[in-house]
C-alpha positions in Angstrom: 4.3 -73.4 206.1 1.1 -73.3 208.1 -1.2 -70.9 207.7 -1.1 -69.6 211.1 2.6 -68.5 210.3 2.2 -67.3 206.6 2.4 -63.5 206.6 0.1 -63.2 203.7 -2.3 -65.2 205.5 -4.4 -62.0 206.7 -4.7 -60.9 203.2 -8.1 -63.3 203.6 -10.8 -64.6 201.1 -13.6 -63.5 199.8 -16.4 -63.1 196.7 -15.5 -61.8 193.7 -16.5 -58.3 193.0 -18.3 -57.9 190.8 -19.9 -61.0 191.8 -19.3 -64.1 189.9 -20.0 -67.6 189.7 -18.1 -70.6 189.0 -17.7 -71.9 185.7 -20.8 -75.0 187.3 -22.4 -72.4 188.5 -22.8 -74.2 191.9 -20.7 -71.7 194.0 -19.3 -68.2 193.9 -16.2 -67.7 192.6 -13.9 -66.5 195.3 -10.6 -64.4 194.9 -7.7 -64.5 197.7 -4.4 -62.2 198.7 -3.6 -59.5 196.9 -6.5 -60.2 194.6 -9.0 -60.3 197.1 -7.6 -56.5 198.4 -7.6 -55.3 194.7 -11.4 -56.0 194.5 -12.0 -54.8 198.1 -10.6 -51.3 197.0 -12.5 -51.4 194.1 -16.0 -52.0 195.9 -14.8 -49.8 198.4 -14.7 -46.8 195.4 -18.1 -48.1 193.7 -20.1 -48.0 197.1 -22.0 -44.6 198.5 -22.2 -44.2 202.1 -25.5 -45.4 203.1 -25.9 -48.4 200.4 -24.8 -50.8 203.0 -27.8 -51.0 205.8 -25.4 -53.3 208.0 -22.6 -50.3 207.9 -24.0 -47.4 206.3 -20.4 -45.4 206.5 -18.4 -47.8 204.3 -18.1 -46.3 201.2 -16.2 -43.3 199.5 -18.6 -40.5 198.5 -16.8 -39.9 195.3 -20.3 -39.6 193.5 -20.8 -36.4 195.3 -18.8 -34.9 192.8 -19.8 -35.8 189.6 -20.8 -32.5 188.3 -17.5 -30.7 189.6 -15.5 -29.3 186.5 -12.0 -31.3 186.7 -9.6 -28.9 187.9 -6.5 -28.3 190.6 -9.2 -28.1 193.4 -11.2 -31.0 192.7 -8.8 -33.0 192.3 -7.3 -32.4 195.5 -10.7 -32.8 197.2 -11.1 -36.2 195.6 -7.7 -37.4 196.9 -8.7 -35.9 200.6 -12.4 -38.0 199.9 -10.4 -41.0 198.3 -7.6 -41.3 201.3 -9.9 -40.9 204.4 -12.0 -43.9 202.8 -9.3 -46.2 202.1 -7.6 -45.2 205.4 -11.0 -46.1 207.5 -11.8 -49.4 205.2 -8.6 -51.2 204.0 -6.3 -51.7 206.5 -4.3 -53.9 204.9 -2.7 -51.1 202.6 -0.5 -48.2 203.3 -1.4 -46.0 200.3 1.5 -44.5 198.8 0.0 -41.5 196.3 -3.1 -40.9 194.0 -2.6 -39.6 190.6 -6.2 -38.3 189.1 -6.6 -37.9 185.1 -9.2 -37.6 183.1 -10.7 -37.6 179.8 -13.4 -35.0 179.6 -14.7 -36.1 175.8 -15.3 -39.4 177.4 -16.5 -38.2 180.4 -14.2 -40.5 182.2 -12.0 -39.5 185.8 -8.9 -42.3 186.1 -8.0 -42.6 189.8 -4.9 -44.8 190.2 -4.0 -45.6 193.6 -0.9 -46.9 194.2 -0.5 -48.9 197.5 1.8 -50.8 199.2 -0.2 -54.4 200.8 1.2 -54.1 204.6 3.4 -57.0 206.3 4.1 -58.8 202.7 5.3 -55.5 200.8 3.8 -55.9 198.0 3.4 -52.4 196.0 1.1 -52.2 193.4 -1.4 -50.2 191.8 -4.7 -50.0 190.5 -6.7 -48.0 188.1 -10.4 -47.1 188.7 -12.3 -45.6 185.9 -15.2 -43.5 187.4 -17.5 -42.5 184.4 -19.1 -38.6 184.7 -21.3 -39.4 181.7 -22.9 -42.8 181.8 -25.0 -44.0 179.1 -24.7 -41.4 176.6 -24.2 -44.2 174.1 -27.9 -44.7 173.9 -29.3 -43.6 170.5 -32.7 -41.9 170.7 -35.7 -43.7 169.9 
C-alpha cells in the first residue's frame, strides 16, 4: 500500500521525546504512529506556555497548580486545563476521559488519558506521572 493511501500515514514522524540518540550516535532516534503521538502528548503535558519562543501557547499550564491540595475541585480544573491543551495541540486524538489519582506521600498526581488515535481507531491510553515534590530525595549536606 502506498503511503499516500495508508490511513495511518498522518500519524507522522518525529524525535523521540525525551530526546535520544541512536545506538552510533550519528542520528536521533526517531519514533513513528502511534508512538510518535504517545510522546507528542507527553511533551505536550511537560511543556509551560511560553517555553517555546517559536509558539509560546503550546503547552498545558498544569504547573500552575502545583501547590493546589488534591481534591474534587482541582481535579476537575486539571481535566478542563488538560482537555483544552490536547484539544488545541493533538489533533490526531479524540480524547475519550481523564482519570486523576494521586499519591500524596509521594507527592506524585497520575493523569491517564485515555484517547482514541482518529481515522485508524486505535484507543489507548497513557499515564503521566506529574511529581508535586521533586527532589526531596536529596540528603542534606
Amino acid at each position: 500500500m502506498s503511503k499516500e493511501l495508508d490511513p495511518a500515514s498522518f500519524l507522522g514522524r518525529g524525535w523521540s521525546f525525551p530526546v535520544r540518540f541512536s545506538s552510533s550516535l550519528s542520528s536521533l532516534e526517531m519514533v513513528e504512529m502511534d508512538q510518535d503521538v504517545r510522546e507528542s502528548l507527553i511533551l505536550l503535558l511537560s511543556t509551560y506556555p511560553g517555553e517555546r519562543a517559536t509558539n509560546p501557547e503550546f503547552g498545558c499550564p498544569i504547573r500552575d497548580h502545583v501547590y493546589d491540595t488534591i481534591g474534587p475541585a482541582t481535579i476537575i480544573r486539571l481535566k478542563k486545563i488538560i482537555t483544552r491543551a490536547v484539544e488545541n495541540y493533538e489533533s490526531r486524538i479524540e480524547l475519550n476521559d481523564i482519570n486523576i489519582t494521586s499519591d500524596e506521600q509521594e507527592g506524585i498526581i497520575y493523569i491517564n488519558l485515555d484517547y482514541t488515535i482518529r481515522r485508524v481507531n486505535m484507543r489507548t491510553n497513557i499515564v503521566y506521572p506529574y511529581y508535586k515534590i521533586e527532589g526531596t530525595e536529596i540528603v542534606e549536606v
